[in-house]
C-alpha positions as CSV (number, residue, x, y, z in Angstrom):
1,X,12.2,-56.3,1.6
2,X,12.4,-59.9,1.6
3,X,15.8,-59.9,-0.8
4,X,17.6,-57.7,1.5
5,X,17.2,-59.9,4.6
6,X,18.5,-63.3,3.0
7,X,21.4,-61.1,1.3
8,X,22.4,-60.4,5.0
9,X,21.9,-64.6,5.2
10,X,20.0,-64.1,8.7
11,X,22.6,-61.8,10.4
12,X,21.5,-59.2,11.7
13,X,20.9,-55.7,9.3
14,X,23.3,-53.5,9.7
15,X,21.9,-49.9,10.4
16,X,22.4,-46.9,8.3
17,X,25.3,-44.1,8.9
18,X,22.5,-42.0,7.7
19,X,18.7,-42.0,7.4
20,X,17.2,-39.1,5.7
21,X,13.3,-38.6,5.9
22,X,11.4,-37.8,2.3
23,X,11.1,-34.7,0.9
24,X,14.7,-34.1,1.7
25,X,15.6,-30.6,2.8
26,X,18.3,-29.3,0.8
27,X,20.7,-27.6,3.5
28,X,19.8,-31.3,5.6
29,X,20.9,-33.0,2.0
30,X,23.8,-30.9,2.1
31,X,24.7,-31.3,6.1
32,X,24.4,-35.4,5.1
33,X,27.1,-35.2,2.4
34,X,29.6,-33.4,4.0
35,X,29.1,-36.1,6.8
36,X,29.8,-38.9,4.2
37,X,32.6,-36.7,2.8
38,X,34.6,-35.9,6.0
């Protein structure tokens, strides 16, 4: 969106650590938060 681009005030976006695709698998869900966790 528009809002997070100028919050980033033309820098460029940082990517995600993690991207998960919708519906969300639950054991990928799970495999994601022990990532994060670790």
């Amino acid at each position: 969106s528009q809002k997070a681009l100028t919050e980033f005030g033309g820098k460029e976006v940082p990517e995600p650590e993690i991207y998960l695709e919708k519906p969300v698998e639950p054991d990928e869900l799970a495999e994601a938060i022990k990532k994060i966790l670790s």
